[in-house]
VEXTI-822891 format. One record per residue: residue number from 0; chain; x, y, z of N, C-alpha, C in turn. Coordinates in steps of 0.1 Angstrom, whole numbers. Each point is the difference from the previous one (the first is absolute). Example, Ala and Ser with C-alpha at 12.3 -4.5 7.8 and 13.67 -1.06 7.14 Angstrom:
2
 pos unit   n.u   n.v   n.w  ca.u  ca.v  ca.w   c.u   c.v   c.w
   0    A   132   -57    78    -9    12     0     9    12     0
   1    A    -4    11    -7     9    11     0    -8    11     8
This chain:
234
 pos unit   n.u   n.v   n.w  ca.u  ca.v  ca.w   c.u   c.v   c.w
   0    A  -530   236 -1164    -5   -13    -4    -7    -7    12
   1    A   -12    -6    -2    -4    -3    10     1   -20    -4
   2    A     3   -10    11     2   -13     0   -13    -5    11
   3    A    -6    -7    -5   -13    -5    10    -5   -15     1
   4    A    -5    -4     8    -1   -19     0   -17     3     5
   5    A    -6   -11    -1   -18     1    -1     1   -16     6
   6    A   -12    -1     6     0   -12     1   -17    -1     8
   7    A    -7    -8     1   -14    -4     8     0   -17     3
   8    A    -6    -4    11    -1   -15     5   -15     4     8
   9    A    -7   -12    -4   -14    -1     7     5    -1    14
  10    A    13    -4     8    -4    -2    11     3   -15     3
  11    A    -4    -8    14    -3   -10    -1   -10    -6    13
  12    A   -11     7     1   -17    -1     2    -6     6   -12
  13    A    -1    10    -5    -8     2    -6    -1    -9   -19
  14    A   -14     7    -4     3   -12   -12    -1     7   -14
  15    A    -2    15    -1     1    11    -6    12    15     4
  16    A     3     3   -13     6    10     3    -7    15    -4
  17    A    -4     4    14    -8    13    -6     8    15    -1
  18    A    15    -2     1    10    11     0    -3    -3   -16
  19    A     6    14    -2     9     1   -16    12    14     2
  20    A     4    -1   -12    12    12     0     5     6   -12
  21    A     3     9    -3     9     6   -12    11     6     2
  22    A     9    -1    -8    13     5    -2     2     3   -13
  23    A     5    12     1     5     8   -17    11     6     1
  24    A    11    -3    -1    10    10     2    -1    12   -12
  25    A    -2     1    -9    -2     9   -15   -10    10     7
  26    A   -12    -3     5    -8     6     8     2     6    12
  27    A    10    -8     3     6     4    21   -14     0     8
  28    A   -12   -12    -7    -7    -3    11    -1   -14     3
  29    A     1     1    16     2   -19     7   -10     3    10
  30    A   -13    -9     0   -10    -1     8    -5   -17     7
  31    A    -1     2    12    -8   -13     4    -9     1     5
  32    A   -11   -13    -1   -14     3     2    -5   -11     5
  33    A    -8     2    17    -3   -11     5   -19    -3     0
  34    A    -4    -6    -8   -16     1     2    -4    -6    10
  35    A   -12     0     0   -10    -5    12    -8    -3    -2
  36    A    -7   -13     6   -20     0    -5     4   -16    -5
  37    A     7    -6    -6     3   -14    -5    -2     4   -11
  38    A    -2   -14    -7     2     1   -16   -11     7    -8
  39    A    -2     7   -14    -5     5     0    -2    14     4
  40    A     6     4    14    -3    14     5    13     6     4
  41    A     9    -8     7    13     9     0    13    -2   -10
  42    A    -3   -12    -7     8    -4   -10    -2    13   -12
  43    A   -19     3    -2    -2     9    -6     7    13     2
  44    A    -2     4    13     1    12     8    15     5    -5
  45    A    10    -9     3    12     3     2     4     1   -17
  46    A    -7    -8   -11     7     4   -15   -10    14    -3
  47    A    -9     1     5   -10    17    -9    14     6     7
  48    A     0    -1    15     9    12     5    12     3    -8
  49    A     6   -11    -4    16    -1    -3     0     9   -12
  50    A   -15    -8   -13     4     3   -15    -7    17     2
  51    A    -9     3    11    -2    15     0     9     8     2
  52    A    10    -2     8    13     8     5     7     0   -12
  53    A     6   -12    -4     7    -2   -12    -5    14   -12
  54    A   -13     2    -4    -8     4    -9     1    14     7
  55    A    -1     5     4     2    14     9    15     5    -4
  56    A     6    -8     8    13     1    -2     8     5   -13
  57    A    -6   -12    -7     9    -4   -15    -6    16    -8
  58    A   -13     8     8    -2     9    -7     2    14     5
  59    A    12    -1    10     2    15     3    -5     1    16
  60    A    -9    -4     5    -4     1    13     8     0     9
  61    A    -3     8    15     6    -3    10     2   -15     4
  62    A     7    -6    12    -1   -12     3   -10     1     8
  63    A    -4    13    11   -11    -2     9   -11     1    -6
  64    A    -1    10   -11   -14     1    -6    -4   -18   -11
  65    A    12    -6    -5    -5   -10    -4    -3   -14    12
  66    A     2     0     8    -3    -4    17   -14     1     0
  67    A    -3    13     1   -13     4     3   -14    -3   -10
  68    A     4     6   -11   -12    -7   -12     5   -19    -6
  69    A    13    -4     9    -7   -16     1   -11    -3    11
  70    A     2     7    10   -12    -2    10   -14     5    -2
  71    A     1    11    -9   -11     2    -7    -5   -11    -5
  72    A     9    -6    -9    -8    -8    -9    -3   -13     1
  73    A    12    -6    11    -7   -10     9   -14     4    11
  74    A    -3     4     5    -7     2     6   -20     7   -10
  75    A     1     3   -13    -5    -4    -7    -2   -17    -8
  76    A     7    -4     2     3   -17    -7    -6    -8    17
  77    A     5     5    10    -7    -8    10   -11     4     5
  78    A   -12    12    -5   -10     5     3   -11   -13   -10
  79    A    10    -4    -7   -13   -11   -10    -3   -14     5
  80    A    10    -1     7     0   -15     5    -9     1    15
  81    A    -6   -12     0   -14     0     8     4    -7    11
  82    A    10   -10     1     0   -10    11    12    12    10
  83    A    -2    -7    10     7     4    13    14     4     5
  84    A     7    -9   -10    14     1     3     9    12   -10
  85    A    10     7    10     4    11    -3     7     0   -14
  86    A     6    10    -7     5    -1   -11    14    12     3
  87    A     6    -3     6    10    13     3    12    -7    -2
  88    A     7    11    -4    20    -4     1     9    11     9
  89    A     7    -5     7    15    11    -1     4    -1   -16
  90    A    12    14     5     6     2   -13    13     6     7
  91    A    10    -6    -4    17    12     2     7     0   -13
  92    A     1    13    -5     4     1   -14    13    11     3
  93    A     9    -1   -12    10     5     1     0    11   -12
  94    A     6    11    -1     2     4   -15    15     6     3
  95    A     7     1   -11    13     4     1     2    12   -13
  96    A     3     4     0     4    13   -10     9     7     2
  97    A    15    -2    -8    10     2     3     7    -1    10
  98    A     4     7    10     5     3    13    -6     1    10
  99    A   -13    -1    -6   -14     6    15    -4   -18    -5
 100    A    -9    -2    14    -5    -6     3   -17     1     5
 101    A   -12    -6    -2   -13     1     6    -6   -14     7
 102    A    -4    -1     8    -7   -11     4   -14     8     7
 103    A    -9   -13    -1   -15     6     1    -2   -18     6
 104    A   -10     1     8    -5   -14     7   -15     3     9
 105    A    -5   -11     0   -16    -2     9     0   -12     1
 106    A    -3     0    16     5   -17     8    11    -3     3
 107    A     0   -14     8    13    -2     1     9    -8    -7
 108    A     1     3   -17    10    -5    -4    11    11    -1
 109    A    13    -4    -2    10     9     4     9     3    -9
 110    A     8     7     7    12     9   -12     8     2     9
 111    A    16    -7    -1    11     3     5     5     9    -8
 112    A    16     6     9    10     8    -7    10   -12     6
 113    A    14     1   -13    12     2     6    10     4    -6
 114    A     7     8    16     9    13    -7     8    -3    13
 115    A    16     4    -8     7    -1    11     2   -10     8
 116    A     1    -9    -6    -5   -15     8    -5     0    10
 117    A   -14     1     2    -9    -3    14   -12     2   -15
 118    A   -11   -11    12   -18     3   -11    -6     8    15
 119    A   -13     3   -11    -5     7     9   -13     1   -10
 120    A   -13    -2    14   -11     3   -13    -7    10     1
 121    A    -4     4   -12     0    15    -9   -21    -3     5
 122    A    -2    -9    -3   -16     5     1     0    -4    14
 123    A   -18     4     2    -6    -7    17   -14    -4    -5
 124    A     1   -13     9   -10    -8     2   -13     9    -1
 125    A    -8    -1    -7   -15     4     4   -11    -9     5
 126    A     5    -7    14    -2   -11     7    -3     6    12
 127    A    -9    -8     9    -5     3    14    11    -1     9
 128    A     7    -9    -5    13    -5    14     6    13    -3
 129    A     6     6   -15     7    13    -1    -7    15     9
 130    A    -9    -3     2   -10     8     1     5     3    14
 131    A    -4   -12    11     4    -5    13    12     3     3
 132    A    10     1   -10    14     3     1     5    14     5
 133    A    -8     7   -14     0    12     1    -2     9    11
 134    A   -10    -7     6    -8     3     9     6     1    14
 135    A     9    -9     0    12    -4    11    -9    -8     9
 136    A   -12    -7    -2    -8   -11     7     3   -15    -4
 137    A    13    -3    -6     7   -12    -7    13    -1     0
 138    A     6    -4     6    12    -5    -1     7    -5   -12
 139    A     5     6   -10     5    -2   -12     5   -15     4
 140    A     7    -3     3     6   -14     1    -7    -7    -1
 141    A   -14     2     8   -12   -11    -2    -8    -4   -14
 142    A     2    11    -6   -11     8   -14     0   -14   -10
 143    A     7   -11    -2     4    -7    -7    -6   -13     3
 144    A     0     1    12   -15   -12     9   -14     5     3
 145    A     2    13    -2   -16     2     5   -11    -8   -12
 146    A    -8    -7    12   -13    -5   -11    -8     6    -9
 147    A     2    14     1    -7     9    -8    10     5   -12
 148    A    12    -4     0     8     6    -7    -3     3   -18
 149    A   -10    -6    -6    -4    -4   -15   -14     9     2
 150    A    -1     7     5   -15     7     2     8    17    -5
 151    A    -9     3   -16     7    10    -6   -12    11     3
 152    A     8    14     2   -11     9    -5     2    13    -9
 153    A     8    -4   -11    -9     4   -11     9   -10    -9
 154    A    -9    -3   -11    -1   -10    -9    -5     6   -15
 155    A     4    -1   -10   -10     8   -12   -13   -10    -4
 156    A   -10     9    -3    -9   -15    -7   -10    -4    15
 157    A     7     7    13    -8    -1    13    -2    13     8
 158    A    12     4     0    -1    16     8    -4    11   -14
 159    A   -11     5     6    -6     8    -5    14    14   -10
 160    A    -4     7   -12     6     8    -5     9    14    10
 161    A   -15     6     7    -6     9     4    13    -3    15
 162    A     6   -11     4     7    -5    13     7    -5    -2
 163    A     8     3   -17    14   -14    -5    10     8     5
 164    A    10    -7     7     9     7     7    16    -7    -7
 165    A     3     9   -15     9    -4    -7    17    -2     7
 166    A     2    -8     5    16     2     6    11     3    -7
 167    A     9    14    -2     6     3   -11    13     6    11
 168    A    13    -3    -8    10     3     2    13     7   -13
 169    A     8     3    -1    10     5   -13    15     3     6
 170    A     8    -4    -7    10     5     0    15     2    -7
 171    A     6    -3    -1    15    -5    -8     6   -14    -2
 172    A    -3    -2   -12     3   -16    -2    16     2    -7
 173    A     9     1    13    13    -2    -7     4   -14     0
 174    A    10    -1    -7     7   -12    -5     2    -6    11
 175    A    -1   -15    -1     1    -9     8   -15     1     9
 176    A   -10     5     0   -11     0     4    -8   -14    -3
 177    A    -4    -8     7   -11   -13     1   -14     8     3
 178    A    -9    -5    -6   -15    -2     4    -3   -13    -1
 179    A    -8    -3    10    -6   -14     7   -16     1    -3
 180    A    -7    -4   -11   -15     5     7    -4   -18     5
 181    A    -7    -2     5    -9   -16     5   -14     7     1
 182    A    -5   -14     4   -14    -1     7     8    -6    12
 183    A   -16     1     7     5    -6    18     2   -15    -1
 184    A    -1    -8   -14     4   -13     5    17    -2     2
 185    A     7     9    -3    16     1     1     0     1    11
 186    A    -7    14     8     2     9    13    -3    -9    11
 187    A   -11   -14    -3    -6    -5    12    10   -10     0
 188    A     5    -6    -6    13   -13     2    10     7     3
 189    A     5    12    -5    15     3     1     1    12     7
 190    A    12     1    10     0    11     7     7     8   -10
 191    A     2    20     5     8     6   -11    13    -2     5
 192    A     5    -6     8    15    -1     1     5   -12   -12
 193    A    -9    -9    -1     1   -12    -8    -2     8   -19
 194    A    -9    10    -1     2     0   -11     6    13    -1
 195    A     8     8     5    10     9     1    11   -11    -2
 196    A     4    -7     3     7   -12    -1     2    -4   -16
 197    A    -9     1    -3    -1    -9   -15     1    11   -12
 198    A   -10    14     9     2     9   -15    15     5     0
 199    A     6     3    16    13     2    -8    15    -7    -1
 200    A    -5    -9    -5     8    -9    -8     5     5   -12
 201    A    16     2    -3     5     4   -12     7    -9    -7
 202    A    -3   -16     4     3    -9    -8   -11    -3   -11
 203    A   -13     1     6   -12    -6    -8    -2    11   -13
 204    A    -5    -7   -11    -9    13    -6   -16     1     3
 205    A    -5     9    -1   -14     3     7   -11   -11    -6
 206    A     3    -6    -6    -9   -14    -6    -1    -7    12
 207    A    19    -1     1     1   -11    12    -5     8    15
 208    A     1     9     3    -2     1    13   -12    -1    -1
 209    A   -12     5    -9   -16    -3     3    -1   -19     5
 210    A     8    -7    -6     1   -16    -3    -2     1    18
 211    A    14     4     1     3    -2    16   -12     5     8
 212    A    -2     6    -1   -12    11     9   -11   -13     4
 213    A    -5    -5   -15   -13    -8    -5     2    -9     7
 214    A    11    -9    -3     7   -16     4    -2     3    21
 215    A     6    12     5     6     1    11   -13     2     9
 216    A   -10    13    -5   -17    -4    -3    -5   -13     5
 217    A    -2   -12   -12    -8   -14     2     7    -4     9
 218    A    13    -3     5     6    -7    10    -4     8    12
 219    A    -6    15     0    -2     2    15   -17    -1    -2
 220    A    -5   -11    -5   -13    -4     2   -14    10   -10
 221    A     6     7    -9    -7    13    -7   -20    -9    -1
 222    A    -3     7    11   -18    -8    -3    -8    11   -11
 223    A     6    13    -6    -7     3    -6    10     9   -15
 224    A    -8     3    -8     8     1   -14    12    12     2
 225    A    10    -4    -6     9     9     0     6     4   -18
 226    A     5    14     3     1     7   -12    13     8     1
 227    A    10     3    -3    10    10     0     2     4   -11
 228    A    11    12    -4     1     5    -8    12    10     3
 229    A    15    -4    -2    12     9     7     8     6   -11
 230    A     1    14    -2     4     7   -12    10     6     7
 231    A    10     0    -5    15     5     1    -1     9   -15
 232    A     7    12    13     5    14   -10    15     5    -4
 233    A     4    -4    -8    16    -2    -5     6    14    -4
């Protein structure tokens, strides 16, 4: 049985919310989606992506291959639009099927695990500071101040088909298993010790701990949209 809480907040600078998300437990797919471009372009970006995955999905497809022909098909939908500003989303989607587990992601929105009580996150940033990280030319510690840190490279709908670099992981979703997916408006207010904190909580039910996450979020100043989505596997 899977138990899940959803929740999105614009934030409190911005004046649109251009995340979106799905959760189906009947399906065992949970996806979040952060657009880009402002209204009109990432608000768009992020629902083609979502209801394309969904639509893939609901028909048999891989999770990476339905990933990939959303980026197809965003990237056709933003080949029409004439003005300037980009039309791209992250995407961190979940699918669960029985005892296995899949996650697939592009950008840096994310996907926790938790098992064994400790979180730990399952995707990686497709971000320059990650990049720098990797690279051992950045001090992880720093990665969370660096002024570049929001500078993505790949995005669907902007990075080319031919250079989409799907981030894909699998494993064993035993019992008692949490998934965390957000966008980076969670990740840029809250450290993961703070929401390791909150997801494993075995007083709350997962409604309530997304509440917490959100609420705990605006009080650490959240300037840009935040989205969660935490499915507990029973």
């Amino acid at each position: 049985m899977i138990e899940f809480g959803h929740g999105t907040h614009v934030g409190l600078r911005r004046t649109r919310n251009e995340d979106t998300y799905y959760a189906d437990p009947a399906l065992g797919l949970f996806l979040v989606a952060d657009g880009m471009g402002g209204h009109q372009h990432g608000e768009v970006a992020s629902a083609l992506v979502r209801d394309a995955i969904v639509e893939q999905v609901a028909g048999g497809g891989s999770l990476a291959e339905a990933v990939r022909r959303a980026g197809e098909r965003l990237l056709r939908q933003a080949s029409g639009v004439s003005d300037a500003l980009p039309m791209g989303t992250t995407v961190a989607a979940l699918l669960l099927a029985g005892e296995r587990y899949e996650v697939a992601w592009v950008g840096d929105s994310r996907i926790y695990l938790w098992q064994h009580g400790a979180l730990r996150q399952v995707s990686h940033d497709h971000s320059l500071v990650q990049e720098l990280v990797a690279a051992g030319r950045l001090d992880p510690a720093l990665a969370d101040r660096h002024p570049q840190r929001n500078v993505l490279t790949q995005a669907l709908g902007v990075t080319a088909i031919e250079q989409l670099h799907i981030g894909m992981a699998r494993g064993r979703a035993e019992a008692g298993s949490r998934f965390l997916l957000c966008s980076d408006g969670l990740t840029e207010s809250l450290s993961d010790a703070t929401i390791a904190r909150i997801v494993g909580r075995t007083d709350l039910a997962a409604q309530e701990c997304v509440d917490h996450l959100l609420l705990a979020s605006l009080d650490g100043s959240a300037d840009d949209n935040i989205t969660v989505i935490l499915a507990r596997v029973s």
